[in-house]
C-alpha positions in Angstrom: 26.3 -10.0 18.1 26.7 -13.3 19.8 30.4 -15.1 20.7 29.7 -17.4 17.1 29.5 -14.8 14.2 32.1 -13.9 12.1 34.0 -10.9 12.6 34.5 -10.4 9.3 32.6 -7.0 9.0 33.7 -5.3 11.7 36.7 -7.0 13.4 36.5 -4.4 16.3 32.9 -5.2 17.3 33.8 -8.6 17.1 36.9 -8.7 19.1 34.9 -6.8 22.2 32.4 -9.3 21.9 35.0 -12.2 22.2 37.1 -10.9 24.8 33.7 -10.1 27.3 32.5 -13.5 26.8 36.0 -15.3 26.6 37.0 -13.3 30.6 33.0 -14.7 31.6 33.7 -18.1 30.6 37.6 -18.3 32.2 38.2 -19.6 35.6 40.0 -16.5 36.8 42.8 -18.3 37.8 46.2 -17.2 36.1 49.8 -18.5 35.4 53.3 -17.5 34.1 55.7 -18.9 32.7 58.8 -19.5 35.4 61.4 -20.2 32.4 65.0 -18.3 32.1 64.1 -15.6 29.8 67.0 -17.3 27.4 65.3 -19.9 27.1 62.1 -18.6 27.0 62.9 -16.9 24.2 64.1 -20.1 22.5 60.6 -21.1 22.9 59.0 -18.1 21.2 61.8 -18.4 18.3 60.3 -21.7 17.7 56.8 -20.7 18.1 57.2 -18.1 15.2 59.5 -20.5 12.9 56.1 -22.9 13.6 53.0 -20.9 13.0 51.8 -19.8 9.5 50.3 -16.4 10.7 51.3 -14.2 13.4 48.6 -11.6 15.0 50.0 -9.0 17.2 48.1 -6.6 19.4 50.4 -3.8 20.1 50.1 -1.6 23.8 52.0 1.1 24.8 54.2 -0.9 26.7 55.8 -1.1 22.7 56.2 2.4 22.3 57.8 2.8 25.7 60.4 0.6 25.4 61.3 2.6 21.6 62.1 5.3 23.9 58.9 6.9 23.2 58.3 8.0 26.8 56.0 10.6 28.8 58.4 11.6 31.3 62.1 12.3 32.1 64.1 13.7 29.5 62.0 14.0 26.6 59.4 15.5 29.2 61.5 18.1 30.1 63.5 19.1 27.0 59.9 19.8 25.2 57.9 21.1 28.4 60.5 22.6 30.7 58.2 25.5 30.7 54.6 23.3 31.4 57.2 22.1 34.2 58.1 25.0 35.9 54.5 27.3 35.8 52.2 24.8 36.2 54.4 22.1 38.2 53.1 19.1 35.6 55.4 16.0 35.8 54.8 14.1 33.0 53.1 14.3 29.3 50.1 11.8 30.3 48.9 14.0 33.0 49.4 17.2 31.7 46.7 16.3 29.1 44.0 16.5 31.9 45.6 19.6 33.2 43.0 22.8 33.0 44.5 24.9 31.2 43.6 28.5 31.5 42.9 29.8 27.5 42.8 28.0 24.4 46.0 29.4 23.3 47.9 28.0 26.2 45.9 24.7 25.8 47.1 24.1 22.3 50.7 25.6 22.8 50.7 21.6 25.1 48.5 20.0 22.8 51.0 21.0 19.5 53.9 20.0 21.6 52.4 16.9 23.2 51.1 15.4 19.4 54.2 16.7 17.3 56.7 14.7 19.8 54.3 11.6 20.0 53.4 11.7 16.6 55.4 13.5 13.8 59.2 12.0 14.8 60.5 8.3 14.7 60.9 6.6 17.9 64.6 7.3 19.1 65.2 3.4 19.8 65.2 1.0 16.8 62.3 -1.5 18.5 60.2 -1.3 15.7 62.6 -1.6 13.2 63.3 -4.5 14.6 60.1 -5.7 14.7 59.8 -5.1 11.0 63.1 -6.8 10.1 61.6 -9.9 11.7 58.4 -10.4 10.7 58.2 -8.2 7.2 58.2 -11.9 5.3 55.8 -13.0 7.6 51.7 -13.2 7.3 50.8 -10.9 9.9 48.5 -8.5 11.0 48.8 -5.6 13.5 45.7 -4.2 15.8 47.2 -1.9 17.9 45.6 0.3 21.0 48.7 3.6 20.2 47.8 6.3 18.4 51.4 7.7 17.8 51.7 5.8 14.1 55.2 4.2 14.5 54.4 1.3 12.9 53.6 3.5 9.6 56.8 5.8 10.4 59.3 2.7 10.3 57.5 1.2 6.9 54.5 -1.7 7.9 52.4 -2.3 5.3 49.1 0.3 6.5 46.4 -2.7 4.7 47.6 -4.7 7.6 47.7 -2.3 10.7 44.1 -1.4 12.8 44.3 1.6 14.7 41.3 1.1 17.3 42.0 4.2 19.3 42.6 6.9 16.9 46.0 8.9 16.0 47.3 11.8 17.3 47.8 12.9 13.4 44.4 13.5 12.9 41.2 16.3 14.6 37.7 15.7 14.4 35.0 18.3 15.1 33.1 19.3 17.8 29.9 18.7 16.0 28.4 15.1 16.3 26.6 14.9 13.0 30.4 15.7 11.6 32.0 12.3 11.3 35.0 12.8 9.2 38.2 13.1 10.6 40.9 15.7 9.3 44.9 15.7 9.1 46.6 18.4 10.8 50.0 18.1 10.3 50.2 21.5 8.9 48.3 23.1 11.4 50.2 21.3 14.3 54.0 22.8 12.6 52.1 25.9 12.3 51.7 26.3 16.0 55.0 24.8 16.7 56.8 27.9 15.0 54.7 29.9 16.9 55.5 28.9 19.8 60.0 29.7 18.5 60.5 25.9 18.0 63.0 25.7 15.0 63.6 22.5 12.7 66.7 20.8 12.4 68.8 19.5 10.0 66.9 16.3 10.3 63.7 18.3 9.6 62.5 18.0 13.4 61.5 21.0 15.6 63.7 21.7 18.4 64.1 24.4 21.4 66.6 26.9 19.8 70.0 27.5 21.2 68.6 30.8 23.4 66.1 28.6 24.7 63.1 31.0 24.1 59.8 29.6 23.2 56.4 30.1 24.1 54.0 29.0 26.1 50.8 30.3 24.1 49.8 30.1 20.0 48.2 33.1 18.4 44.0 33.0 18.8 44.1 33.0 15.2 45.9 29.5 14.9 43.1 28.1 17.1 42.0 25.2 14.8 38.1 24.8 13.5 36.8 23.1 11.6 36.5 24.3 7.7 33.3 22.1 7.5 30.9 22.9 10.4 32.9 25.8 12.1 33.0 24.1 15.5 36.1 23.8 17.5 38.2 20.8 17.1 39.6 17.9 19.4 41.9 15.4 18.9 40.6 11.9 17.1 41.5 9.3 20.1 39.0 7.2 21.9 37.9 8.6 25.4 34.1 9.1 24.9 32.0 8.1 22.6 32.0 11.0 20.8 35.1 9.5 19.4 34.5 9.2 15.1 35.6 6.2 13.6 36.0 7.6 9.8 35.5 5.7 6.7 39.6 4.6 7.0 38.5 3.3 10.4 36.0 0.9 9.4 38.3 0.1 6.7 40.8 -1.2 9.0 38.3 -2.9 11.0 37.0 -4.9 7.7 40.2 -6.0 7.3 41.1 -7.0 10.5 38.0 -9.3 11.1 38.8 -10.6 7.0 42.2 -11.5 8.2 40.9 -13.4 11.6 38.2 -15.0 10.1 40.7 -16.2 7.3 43.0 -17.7 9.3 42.1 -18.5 13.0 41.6 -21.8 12.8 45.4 -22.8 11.5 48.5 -22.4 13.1 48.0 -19.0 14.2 51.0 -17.0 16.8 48.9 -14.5 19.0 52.2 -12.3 19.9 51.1 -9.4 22.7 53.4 -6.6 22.9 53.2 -4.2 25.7 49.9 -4.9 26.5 48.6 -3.6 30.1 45.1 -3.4 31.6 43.8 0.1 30.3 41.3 -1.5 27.7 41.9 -5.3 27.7 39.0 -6.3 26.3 40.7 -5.1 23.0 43.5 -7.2 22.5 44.6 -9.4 25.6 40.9 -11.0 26.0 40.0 -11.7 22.6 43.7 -13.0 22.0 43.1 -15.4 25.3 39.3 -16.3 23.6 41.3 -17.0 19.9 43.9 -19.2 21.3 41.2 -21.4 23.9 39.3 -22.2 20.6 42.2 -22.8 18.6 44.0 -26.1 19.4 46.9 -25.2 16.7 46.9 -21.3 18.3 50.0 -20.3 20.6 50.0 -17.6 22.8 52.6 -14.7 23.5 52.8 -12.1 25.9 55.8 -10.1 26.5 55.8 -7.4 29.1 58.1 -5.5 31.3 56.1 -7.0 34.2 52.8 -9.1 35.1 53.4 -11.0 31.8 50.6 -13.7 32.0 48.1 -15.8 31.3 44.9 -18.7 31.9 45.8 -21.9 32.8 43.6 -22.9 30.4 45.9 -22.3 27.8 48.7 -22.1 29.6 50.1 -25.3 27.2 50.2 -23.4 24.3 51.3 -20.3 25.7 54.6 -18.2 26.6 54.7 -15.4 28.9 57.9 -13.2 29.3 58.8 -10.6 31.6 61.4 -8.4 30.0 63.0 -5.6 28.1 61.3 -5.6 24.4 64.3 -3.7 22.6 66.6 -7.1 24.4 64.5 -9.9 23.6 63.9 -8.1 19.6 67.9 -8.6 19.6 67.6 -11.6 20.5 65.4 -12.8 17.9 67.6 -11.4 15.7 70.0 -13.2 16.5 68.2 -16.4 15.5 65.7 -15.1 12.0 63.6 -17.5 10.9 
């Protein structure tokens, strides 16, 4: 696929493609913005009240500042145990941890995706998000896999998932390329383990504090098609399956670019690091440089930046996303 074809078939493919040859074709040299964050804000108020369409790649920097984090207390209240045997410190590296048997393996697993998956963000950042731009022309691609922007209500035709969702297993098998929901199977294991549900309908430690650290063998999850084992659907190989709903999302995505890239189009990064930027950040830096009417926007807790060669029509802020949300708020358009 060269830099010039449409993306409207598969937006994904297309977006890789433009963020390789847009970081080729750069002269590496970088800028941010040295503006008050008030009054960078201002700017990005008006940016939004100007542009037509508003794209927004979505990192996990987003989900952070919700309150949806790995360690601290939401590490400890769900994985004192994990803690204590097996001295892990946080939920991101616990999920390379060997683990000794499959049942203690997905006694972490059903913890790990039922907190990052199956309850709302405790902070209202997406909310937020939604109250601003719901009356807006948008569209969402998004690197997170914990659905939050579902949970708090965003219309699902205009979200791509490119990295998969902790809801959903996919087999062992590699001629299997369907994906399957496990919701069930994940509360299943959960009340295995002693975790009880709330008034809210969320699992919690109970009061005694007794819960395991293992799932019956017989809760194991395979796969009713093939038999084989399954794994969680998220990108780390490629043995990853991008299901029918995938390529769906991908459709649409490269529809909605191709529709409207060439008007006055907000590129809004939220939370975007350096994990996989050839997803969003370097295809978003390619869309703006070949858009005169495109503005760029990167908000970040830090290294909040951008090329000079677009550094005209671009605004790069260093800060809290749950404060500068408020903020907007303050000021709807």
């Amino acid at each position: 696929m060269n830099n010039n074809s449409k993306p409207s078939n598969n937006g994904y493919a297309w977006s890789i493609q433009k963020g390789i040859h847009t970081i080729q074709n750069l002269s590496g040299n970088m800028t941010s913005f040295d503006l008050p964050e008030t009054e960078a804000i201002d700017v990005l108020i008006k940016a939004m009240e100007r542009s037509n369409t508003i794209v927004i790649g979505a990192g996990a920097g987003l989900s952070t500042a919700a309150g949806m984090t790995y360690s601290g207390t939401r590490f400890i209240d769900y994985f004192w145990d994990f803690a204590k045997i097996y001295n892990i410190q946080d939920m991101y590296s616990g999920g390379f941890y060997p683990f000794p048997t499959r049942e203690i393996f997905w006694a972490w697993w059903s913890r790990h995706i039922y907190y990052n998956r199956y309850i709302n963000a405790p902070k209202p950042v997406y909310k937020q998000l939604l109250s601003y731009i719901k009356n807006k022309n948008y569209f969402i691609i998004t690197t997170n896999v914990d659905h939050q922007f579902q949970r708090f209500g965003f219309d699902k035709t205009r979200l791509f998932y490119t990295q998969g969702d902790y809801g959903l297993f996919q087999s062992t098998n590699p001629e299997n390329k369907k994906t399957y929901d496990n919701l069930q199977i994940i509360e299943a294991m959960m009340e295995a383990q002693g975790f009880i549900k709330d008034e809210q309908g969320v699992y919690q430690v109970p009061e005694h504090g007794q819960i395991q650290m293992s799932v019956p063998a017989e809760l194991i999850p395979i796969c009713p098609d093939d038999g084989a084992p399954y794994v969680m659907n998220l990108r780390s190989d490629d043995t990853f399956v991008e299901d029918d709903g995938w390529h769906q999302a991908a459709k649409r995505y490269g529809q909605f670019i191709e529709t409207y890239k060439d008007g006055n189009i907000l590129f809004l990064e939220l939370g975007v690091g350096f994990n996989t930027p050839v997803i969003i950040k370097y295809p978003f830096w390619g869309m703006t440089l070949d858009n005169p009417n495109a503005i760029y926007a990167c908000i970040n807790h830090q290294d909040a930046f951008c090329p000079q060669e677009i550094e005209d029509r671009a605004i790069c802020i260093n800060g809290d996303l749950e404060k500068i949300f408020n903020s907007l708020l303050q000021k709807p358009t």
